[in-house]
C-alpha positions in Angstrom: 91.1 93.8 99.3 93.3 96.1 101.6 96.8 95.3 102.9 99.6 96.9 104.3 102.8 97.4 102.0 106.2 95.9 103.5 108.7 95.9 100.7 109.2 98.0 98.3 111.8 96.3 95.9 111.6 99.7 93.1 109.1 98.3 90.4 107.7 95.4 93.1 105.6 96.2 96.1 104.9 93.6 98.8 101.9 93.8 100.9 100.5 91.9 103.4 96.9 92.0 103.5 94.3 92.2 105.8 93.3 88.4 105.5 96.6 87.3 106.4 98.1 86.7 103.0 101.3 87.9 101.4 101.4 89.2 97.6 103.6 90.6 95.3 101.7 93.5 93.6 102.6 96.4 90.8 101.1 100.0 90.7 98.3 100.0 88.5 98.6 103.1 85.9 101.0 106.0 86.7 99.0 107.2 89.3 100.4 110.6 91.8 100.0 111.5 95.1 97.6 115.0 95.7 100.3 117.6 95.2 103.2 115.5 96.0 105.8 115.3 92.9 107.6 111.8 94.2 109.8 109.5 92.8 107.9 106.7 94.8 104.0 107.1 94.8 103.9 103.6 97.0 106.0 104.1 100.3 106.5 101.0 103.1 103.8 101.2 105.5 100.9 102.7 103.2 97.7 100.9 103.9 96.7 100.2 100.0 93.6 98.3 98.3 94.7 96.1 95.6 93.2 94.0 93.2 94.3 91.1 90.8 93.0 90.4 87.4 92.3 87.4 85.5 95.8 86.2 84.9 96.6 86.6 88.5 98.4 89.8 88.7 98.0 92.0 91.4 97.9 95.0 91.6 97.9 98.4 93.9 94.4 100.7 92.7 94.4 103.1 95.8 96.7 104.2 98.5 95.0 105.3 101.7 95.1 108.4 103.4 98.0 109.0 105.3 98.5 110.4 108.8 102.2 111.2 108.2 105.0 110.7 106.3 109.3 110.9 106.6 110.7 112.5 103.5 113.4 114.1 102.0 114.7 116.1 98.4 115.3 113.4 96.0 119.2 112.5 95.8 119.5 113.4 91.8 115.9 115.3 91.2 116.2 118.1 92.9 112.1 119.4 92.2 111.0 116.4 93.9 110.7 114.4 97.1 111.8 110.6 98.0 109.7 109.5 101.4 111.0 107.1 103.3 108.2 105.5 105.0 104.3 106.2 106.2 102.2 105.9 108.8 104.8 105.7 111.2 104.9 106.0 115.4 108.3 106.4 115.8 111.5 107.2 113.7 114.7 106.1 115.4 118.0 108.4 113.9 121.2 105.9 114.0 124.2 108.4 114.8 128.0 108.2 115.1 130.3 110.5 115.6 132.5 108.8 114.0 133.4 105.9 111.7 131.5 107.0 109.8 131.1 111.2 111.3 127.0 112.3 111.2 127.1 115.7 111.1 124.8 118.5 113.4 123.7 120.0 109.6 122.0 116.1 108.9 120.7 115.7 112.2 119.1 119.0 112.0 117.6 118.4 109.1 116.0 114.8 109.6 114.6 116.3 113.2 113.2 119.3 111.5 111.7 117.0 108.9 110.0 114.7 111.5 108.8 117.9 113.4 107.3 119.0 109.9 104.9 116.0 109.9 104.7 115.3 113.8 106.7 112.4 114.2 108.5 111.3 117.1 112.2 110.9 117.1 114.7 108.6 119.2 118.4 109.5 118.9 120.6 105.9 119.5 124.6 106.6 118.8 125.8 103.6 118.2 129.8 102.3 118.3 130.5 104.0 121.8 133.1 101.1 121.9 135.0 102.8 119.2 135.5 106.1 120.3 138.6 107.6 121.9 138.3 109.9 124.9 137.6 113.1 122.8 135.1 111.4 120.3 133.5 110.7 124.0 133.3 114.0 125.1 131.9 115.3 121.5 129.2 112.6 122.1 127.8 113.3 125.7 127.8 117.1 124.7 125.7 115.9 121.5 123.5 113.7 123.8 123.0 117.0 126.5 122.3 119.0 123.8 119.4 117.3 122.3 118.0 116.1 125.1 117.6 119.7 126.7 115.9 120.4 123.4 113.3 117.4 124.3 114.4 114.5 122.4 115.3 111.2 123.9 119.0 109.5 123.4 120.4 106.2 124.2 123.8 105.2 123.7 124.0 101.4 121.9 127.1 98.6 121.0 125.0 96.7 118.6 128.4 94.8 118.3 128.3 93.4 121.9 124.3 94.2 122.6 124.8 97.1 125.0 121.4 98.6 125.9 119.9 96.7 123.0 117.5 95.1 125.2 116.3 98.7 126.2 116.1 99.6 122.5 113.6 96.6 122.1 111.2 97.8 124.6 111.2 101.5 122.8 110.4 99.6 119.9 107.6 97.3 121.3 104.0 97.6 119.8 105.2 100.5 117.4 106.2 101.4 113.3 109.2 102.9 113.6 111.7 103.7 110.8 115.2 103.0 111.0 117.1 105.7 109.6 121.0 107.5 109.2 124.2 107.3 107.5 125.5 104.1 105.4 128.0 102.3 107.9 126.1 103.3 111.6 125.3 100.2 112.4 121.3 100.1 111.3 122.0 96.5 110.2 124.1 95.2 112.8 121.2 96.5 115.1 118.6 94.7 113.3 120.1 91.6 113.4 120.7 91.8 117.4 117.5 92.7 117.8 116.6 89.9 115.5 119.1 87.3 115.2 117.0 85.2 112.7 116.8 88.3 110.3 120.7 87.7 109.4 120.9 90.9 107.2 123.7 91.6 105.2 126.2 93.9 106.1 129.4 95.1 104.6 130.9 98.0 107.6 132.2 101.5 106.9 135.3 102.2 104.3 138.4 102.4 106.9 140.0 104.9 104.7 137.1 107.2 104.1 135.2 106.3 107.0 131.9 106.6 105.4 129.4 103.9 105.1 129.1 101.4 102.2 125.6 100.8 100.8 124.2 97.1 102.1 120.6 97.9 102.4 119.2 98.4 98.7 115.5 98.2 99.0 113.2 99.2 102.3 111.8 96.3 103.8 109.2 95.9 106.9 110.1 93.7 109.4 107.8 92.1 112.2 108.5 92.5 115.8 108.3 89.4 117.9 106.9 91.8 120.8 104.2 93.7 118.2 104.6 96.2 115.9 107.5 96.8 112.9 110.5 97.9 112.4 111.3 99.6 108.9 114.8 99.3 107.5 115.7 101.5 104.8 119.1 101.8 102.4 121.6 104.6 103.9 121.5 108.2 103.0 124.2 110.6 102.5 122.5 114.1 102.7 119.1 114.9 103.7 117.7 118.0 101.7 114.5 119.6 103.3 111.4 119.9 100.7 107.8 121.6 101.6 109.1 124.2 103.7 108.6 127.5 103.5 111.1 130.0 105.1 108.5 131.3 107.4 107.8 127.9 108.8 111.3 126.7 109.8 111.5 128.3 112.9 108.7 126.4 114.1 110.4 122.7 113.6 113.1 124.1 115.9 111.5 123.7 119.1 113.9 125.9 120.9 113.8 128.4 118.1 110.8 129.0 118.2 110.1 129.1 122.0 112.2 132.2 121.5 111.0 133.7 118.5 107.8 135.0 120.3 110.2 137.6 121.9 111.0 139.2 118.6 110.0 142.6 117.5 108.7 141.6 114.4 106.2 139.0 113.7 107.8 137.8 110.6 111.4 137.8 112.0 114.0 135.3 109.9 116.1 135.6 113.0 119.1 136.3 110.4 119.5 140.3 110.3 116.7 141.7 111.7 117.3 144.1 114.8 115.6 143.1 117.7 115.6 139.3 117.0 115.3 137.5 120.1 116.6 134.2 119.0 120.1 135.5 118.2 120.3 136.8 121.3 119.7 133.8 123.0 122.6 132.4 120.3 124.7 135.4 121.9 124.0 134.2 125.4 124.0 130.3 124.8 120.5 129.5 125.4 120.3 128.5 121.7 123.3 126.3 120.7 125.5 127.9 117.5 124.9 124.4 115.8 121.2 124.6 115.6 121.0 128.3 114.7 123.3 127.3 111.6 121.4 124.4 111.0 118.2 126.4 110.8 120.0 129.1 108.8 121.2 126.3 106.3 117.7 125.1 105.9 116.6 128.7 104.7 119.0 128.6 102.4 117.5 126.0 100.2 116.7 127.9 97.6 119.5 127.3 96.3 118.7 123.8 95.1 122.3 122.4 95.0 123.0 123.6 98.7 121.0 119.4 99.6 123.8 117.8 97.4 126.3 118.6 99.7 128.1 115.6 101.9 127.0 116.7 105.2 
């Protein structure tokens, strides 16, 4: 029997199978994913067979192959990985600028991540009712600069419903994963979009102005238009994992574009002479942000550099 797996509870999987049924399944064995050291072998949206035994107890013998994945350097292992979510058509990055602040080092990272295993992203900042006339400013150069790069943006209240409507048609038909800081507004924007969801949420810390943890499992929710919508516990950093230095450049779209014009083939674009992408860092054609972003990601070698609050 096959299914699709919509919750993931920790030691509980739920998954909803291919005959229209919902069951509550376990992993059977210790069982690991080919060359991927993860803290969760099962993921939400992983097409799975399972199979139930003769007191009744279901669970999940295979996980099917996988045509991409979101992941990330587990929080407190720092040798292995924590994905997010499978099989996905869309990922959707929640940002503000502040209240609580998303930083250009965490967006960088999540977009190279999704370029890493070709997945589309949406940008949607959220709380534009919030900000003051400089937090607005910050935000329409954040929104010019990643849409010159090539990625979509849409500014959202999820408190009043501005442009939510417009955020359900994006969604329409697709899996798309829900992601960004504790305290953006993931939650609020579920339950607009979904009123009969009535998800818990708890706001940001006014003193700290970072998020407070509501979501605590990832859970799959249906879309009265088609498709799902995946909603998934904040996260605070997002440390990069199965990249090599060589291959950075490459999820940096812009980077990359420019790296062709470099005299060496196996440029770092950090100290070599004749690197064309820090000369188009020089002459603003690549903004400083990105370049330290992409610099930031080479230096994950050091292993502690993902535990930092970005």
């Amino acid at each position: 029997m096959q299914g699709l797996v919509v919750k993931n509870t920790g030691s509980w999987y739920t998954v909803h199978t291919d005959d229209d049924r919902v069951i509550e399944c376990k992993v059977k064995g210790s069982f690991r994913l080919k060359g991927i050291r993860s803290t969760n072998p099962v993921v939400i949206g992983d097409r799975v067979e399972i199979e139930a035994n003769n007191e009744g107890a279901a669970f999940i013998t295979e996980i099917k192959e996988r045509h991409n994945y979101m992941i990330r350097r587990a929080s407190n292992l720092s040798k292995q990985s924590h994905i997010l979510a499978a099989n996905l058509d869309l990922a959707i990055l929640v940002v503000t600028v502040n209240y609580p602040e998303t930083t250009t080092v965490f967006i960088d990272r999540f977009l190279a991540t999704a370029e890493a295993y070709r997945i589309p992203v949406q940008f949607v900042f959220n709380k534009i009712d919030r900000y003051d006339e400089e937090e607005r400013e910050y935000l329409d150069g954040l929104i010019n600069l990643y849409e010159t790069i090539g990625y979509p943006c849409l500014k959202v209240c999820a408190v009043s419903g501005m442009n939510v409507e417009e955020l359900r048609r994006i969604l329409s038909g697709k899996i798309t994963l829900l992601s960004g800081h504790s305290g953006v507004g993931k939650t609020t924007i579920i339950n607009r979009l979904l009123p009969e969801a009535n998800l818990r949420t708890s706001g940001i810390s006014e003193y700290h102005k970072k998020g407070m943890h509501t979501t605590t499992f990832s859970e799959m929710i249906l879309l009265p238009d088609g498709g799902y919508i995946i909603d998934t516990p904040g996260i605070k950093g997002f440390g990069t994992i199965e990249m090599k230095g060589a291959e950075v450049a490459h999820y940096f779209p812009e980077i990359f574009r420019f790296s062709e014009g470099c005299r060496f083939n196996n440029c770092t674009h950090s100290n070599e002479p004749g690197c064309a992408v820090r000369k188009a860092v020089e002459d603003h054609y690549v903004s400083e942000s990105r370049y330290k972003s992409y610099l930031n990601i080479l230096e994950d070698k050091d292993e502690n550099k993902y535990r930092e609050a970005y």
